[in-house]
C-alpha positions as a LaTeX table, in Angstrom:
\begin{tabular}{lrrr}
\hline
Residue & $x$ (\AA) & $y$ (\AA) & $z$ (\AA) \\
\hline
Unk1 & 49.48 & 44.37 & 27.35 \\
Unk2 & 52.63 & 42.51 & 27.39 \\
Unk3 & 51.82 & 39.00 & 29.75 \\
Unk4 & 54.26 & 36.02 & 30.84 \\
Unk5 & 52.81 & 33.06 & 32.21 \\
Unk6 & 55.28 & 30.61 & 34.40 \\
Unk7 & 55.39 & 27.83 & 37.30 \\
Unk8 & 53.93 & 25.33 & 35.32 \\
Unk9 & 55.62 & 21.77 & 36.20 \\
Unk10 & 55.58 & 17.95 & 36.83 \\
Unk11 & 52.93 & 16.88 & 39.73 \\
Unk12 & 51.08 & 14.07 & 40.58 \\
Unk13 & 47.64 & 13.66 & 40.88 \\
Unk14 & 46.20 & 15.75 & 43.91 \\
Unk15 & 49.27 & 17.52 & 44.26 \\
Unk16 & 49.03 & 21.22 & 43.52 \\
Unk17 & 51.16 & 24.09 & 41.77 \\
Unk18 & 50.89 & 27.87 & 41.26 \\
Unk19 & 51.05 & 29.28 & 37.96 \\
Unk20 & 52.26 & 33.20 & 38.25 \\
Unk21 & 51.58 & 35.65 & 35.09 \\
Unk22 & 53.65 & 39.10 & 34.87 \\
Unk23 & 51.29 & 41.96 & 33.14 \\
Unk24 & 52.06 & 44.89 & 32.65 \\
Unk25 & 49.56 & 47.02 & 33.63 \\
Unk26 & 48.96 & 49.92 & 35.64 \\
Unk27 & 47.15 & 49.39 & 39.03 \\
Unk28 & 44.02 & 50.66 & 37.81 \\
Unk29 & 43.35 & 49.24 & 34.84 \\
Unk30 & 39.94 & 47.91 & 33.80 \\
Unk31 & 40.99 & 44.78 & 32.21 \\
Unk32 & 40.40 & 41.05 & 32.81 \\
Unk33 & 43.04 & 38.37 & 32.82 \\
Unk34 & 42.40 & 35.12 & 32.08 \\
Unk35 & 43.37 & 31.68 & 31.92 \\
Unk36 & 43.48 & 29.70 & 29.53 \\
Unk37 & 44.30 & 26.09 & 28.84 \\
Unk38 & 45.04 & 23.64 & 25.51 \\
Unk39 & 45.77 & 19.82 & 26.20 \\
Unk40 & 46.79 & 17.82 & 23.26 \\
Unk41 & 44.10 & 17.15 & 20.28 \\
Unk42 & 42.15 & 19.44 & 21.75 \\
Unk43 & 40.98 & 22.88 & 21.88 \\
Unk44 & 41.65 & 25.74 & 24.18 \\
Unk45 & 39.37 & 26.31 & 26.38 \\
Unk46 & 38.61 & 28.86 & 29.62 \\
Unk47 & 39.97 & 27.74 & 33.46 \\
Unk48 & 39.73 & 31.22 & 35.66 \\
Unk49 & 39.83 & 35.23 & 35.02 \\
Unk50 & 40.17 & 37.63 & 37.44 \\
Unk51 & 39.67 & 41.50 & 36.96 \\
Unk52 & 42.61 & 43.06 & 37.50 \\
Unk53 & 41.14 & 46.66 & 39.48 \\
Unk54 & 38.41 & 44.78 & 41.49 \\
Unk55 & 39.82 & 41.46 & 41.74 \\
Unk56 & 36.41 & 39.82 & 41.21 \\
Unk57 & 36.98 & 36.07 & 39.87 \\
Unk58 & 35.05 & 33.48 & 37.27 \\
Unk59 & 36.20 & 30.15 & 36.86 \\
Unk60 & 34.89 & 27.49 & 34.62 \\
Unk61 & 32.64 & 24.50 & 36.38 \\
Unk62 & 35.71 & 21.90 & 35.92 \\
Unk63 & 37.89 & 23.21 & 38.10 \\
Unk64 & 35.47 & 25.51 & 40.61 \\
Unk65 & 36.72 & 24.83 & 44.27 \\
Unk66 & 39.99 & 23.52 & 42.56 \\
Unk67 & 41.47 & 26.26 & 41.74 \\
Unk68 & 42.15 & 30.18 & 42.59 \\
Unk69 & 42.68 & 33.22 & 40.82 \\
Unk70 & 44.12 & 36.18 & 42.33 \\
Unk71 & 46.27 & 38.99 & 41.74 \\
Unk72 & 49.07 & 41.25 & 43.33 \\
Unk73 & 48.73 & 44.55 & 41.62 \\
Unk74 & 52.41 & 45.76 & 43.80 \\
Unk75 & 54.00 & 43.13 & 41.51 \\
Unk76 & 52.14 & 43.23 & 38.77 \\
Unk77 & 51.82 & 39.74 & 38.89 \\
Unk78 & 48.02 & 37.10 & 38.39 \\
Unk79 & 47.91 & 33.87 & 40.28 \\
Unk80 & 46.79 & 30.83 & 39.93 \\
Unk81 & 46.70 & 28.41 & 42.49 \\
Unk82 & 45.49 & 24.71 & 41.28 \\
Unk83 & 44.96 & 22.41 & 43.75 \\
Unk84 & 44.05 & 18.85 & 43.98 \\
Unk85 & 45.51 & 18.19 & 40.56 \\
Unk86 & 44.07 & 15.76 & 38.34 \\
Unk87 & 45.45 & 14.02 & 34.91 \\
Unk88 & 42.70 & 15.67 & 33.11 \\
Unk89 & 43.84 & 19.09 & 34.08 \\
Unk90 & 47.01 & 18.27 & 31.58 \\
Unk91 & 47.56 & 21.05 & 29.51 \\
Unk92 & 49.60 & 24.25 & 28.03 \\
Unk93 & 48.14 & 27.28 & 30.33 \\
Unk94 & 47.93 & 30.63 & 29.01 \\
Unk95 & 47.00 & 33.96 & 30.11 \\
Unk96 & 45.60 & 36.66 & 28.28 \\
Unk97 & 44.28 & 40.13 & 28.84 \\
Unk98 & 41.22 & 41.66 & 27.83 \\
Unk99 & 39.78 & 45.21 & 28.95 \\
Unk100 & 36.35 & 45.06 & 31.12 \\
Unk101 & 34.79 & 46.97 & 28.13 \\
Unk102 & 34.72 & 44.77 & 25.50 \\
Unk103 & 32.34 & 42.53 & 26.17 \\
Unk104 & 32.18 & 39.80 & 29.26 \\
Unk105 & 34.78 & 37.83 & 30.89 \\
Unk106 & 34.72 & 35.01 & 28.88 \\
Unk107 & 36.51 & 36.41 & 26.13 \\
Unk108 & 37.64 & 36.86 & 23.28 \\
Unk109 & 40.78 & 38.21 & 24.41 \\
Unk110 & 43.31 & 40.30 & 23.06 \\
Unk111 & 46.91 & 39.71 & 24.30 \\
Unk112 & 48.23 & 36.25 & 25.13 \\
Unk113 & 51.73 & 35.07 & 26.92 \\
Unk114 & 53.42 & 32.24 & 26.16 \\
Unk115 & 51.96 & 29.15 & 27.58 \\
Unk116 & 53.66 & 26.83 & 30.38 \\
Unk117 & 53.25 & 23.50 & 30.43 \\
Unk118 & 51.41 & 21.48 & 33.28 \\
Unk119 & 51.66 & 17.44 & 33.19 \\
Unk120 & 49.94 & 15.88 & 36.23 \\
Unk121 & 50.68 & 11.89 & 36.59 \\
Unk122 & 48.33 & 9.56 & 38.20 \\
\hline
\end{tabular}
């Protein structure tokens, strides 16, 4: 699965931003994409997945009720919608595929895109 992640940015704290992530998959594919974050000195770590045929979501307890996942299979395209930004949420995001048969959502995953940077300011 070849993935792009973009519409990362400069935002201040509380403000919000949508990352987008182009996949190229077929509309009924059993995979989950995820994302995927790395800030500085530190290591990556899980923010959202979404499975791409049922559009069921998981998101990691630090940014629950923050931020969406969701997908538009016509464009081939995963969201994710981050809202009330916060400095801490500073970080390369990446997203990454995985098919719903290997294992849980979580991970590990098997295809990555190139990350996009996210800087929030306080």
């Amino acid at each position: 699965v070849q993935l792009q992640a973009f519409g990362g940015g400069l935002v201040q704290a509380g403000g919000s931003l949508r990352l987008s992530c182009a996949a190229s998959l077929r509309t009924f594919s059993r995979y989950y994409i995820g994302w995927f974050r790395q800030a500085p000195g530190k290591e990556r770590e899980f923010v959202a997945a979404i499975t791409w045929s049922g559009g069921l979501t998981y998101y990691a307890d630090s940014v629950k009720d923050r931020f969406t996942a969701s997908r538009d299979r016509t464009k081939n395209t995963v969201y994710l919608q981050m809202n009330s930004l916060k400095p801490e949420d500073t970080a390369v995001y990446y997203c990454a595929a995985k098919t719903e048969y290997s294992g849980s959502y979580y991970g590990p995953y098997d295809d990555w895109g190139q990350g996009t940077q996210v800087t929030v300011s306080s």
